[in-house]
N, C-alpha and C positions, 0 to 999 in steps of 0.2 A: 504494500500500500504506500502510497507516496504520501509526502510531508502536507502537502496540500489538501488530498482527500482526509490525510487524519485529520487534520486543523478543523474543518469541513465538518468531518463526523462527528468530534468534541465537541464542536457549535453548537450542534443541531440535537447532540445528548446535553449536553446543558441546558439548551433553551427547555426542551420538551421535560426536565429535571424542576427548572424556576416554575412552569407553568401547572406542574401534578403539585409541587411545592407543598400552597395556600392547604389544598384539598386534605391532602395522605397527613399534614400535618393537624390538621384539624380532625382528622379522626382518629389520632394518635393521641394529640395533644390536645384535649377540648378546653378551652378558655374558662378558668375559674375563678370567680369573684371568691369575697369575702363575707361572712355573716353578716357583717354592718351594712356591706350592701343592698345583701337580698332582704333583710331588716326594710330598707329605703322602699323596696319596690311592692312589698306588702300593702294591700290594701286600705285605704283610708278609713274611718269611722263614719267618715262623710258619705262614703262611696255607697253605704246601703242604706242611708236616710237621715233625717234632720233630728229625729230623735235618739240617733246613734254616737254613743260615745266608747273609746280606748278603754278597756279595760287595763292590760299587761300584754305585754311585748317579751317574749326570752330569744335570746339570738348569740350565734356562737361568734368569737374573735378567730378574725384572722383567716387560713385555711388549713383545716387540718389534715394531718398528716399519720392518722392512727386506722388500725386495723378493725372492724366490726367487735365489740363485746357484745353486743346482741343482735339478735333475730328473729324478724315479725313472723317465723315461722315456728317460733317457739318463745314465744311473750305474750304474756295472758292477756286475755281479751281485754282487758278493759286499761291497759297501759297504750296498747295498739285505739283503743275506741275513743278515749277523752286524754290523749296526751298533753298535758299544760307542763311539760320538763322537755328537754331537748333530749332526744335519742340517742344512739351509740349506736349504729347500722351500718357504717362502714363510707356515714357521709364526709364530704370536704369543707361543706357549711350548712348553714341552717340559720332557719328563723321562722319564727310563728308569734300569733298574736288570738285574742281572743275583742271579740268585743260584744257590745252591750246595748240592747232595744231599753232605753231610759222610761219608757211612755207604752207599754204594749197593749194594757189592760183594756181598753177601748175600744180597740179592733180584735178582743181575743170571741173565736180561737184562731182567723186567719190575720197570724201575725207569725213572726221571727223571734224567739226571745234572744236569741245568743249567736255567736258564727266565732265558730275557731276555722283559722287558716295556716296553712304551713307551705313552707317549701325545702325541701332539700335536696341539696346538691351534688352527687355521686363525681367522686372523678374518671368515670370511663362509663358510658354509655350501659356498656353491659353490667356493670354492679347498678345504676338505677333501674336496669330492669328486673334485675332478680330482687332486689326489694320490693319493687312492684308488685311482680307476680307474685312470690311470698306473702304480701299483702291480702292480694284479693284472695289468694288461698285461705289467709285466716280469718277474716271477714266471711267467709264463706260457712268456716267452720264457727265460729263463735255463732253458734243459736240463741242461747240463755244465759245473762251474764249479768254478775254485777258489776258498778263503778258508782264510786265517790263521786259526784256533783260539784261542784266549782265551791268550795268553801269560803261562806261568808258572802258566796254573792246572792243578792235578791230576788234574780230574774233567773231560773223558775225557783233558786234556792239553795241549800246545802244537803248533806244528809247523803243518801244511797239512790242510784236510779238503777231499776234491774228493768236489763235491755232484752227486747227479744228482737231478732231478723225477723224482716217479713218479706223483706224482696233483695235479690242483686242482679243488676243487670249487666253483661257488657257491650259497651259502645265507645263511641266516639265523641270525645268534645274536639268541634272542629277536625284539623286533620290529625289529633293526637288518639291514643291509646286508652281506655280508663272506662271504671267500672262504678256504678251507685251503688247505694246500700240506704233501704229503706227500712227504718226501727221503729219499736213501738214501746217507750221506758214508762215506769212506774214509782212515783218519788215515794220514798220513804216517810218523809216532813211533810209529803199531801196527800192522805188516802185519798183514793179515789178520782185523782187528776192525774192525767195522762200527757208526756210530751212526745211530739215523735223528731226525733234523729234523724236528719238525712246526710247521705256522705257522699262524695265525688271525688275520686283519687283519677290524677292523669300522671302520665308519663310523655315527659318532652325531653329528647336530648338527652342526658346528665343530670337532669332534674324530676325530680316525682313533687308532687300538689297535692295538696289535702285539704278540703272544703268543708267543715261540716255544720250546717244551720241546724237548732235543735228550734224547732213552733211546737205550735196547737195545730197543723195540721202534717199530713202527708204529702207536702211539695219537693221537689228534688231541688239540688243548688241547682242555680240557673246556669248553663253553659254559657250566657254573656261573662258570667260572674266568674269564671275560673279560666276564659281565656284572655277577658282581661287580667288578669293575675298572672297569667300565663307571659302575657306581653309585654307586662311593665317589666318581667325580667330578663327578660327577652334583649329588652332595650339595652341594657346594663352592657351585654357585649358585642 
């Protein structure tokens, strides 16, 4: 081969090298924010009405760099069902919030008392999906369950809700992945009043979302509501 064609050939493996580049490195290397970030990109209190105010916010620093201590495939139902602590599943960040219908009683029982939101951040594609999947697996499996109620809060209360599944579906929000989960809880501090749980977990990317409004009725999250959440973190990179 002459000096010329090599030059020639190196060019043209280089050029078509810069151009797979962007790509091969982005599925290698997916872009990873920080807790504080995706903190930023969580939902407003505003964003689901004027009566709606911030409860609490937890969110991890920095990006981490630790191995899974657990797994939603063996962590009992109701850690996976009403998490208000940040997880240990093998993320690189995190961040979640809860917030709070201030005024529901009016409109009850078609109202919202509550909405916990979460996102976390996987660092490779395929570890957000086995938490996913792992996910809906347990979701699936968790029939009858109890959990602790948000202590100390008003809205529906404190005390024990024992949860039962009534439906899970999977679909699609927008072009993502992700499955509902329709509940039927029992407070312990209210005989005889009933909330129902709804849940929306997606998988985007590196990241898994978690939606859950607990009302007076059986409405599912709204897919406006989780691909905006989807988007604003979206933005971040």
């Amino acid at each position: 081969m002459s000096l010329r064609t090599r030059i020639v050939a190196s060019a043209a493996l280089a050029t078509a090298s810069f151009l797979l580049a962007p790509s091969a490195l982005a599925a290698s290397h997916p872009v990873q924010v920080s807790g504080t970030k995706l903190k930023s990109a969580l939902l407003p209190a505003s964003s689901l009405g004027s009566d709606w105010e911030w409860d609490y916010t937890l969110w991890s620093k920095g990006i981490w760099h630790s191995k899974a201590t657990e797994h939603a495939a063996t962590m009992k139902c109701s850690k996976l069902e009403l998490s208000t602590v940040l997880l240990h599943v093998g993320e690189s960040a995190t961040a979640v919030s809860v917030n709070d219908n201030t005024n529901p009683w009016p409109y009850y029982p078609n109202v919202q008392f509550f909405t916990y939101q979460a996102v976390y951040q996987f660092p490779s594609t395929k570890a957000a999906r086995t938490f996913f999947n792992q996910a809906k697996a347990k979701y699936a499996a968790c029939k009858d369950f109890k959990v602790n109620a948000l202590p100390g809060d008003p809205i529906p209360g404190g005390g024990v809700m024992e949860t039962v599944n009534q439906t899970i579906t999977h679909n699609k929000v927008g072009p993502y992945q992700a499955f509902q989960v329709g509940q039927l809880a029992d407070l312990s501090d209210s005989p005889g009043f009933t909330v129902d749980p709804n849940t929306t977990v997606a998988l985007a990317g590196t990241d898994v979302f978690i939606i859950e409004s607990v009302g007076g009725t059986n409405d599912s999250v709204p897919a406006s509501m989780m691909l905006k959440l989807i988007n604003r973190v979206k933005k971040l990179r």
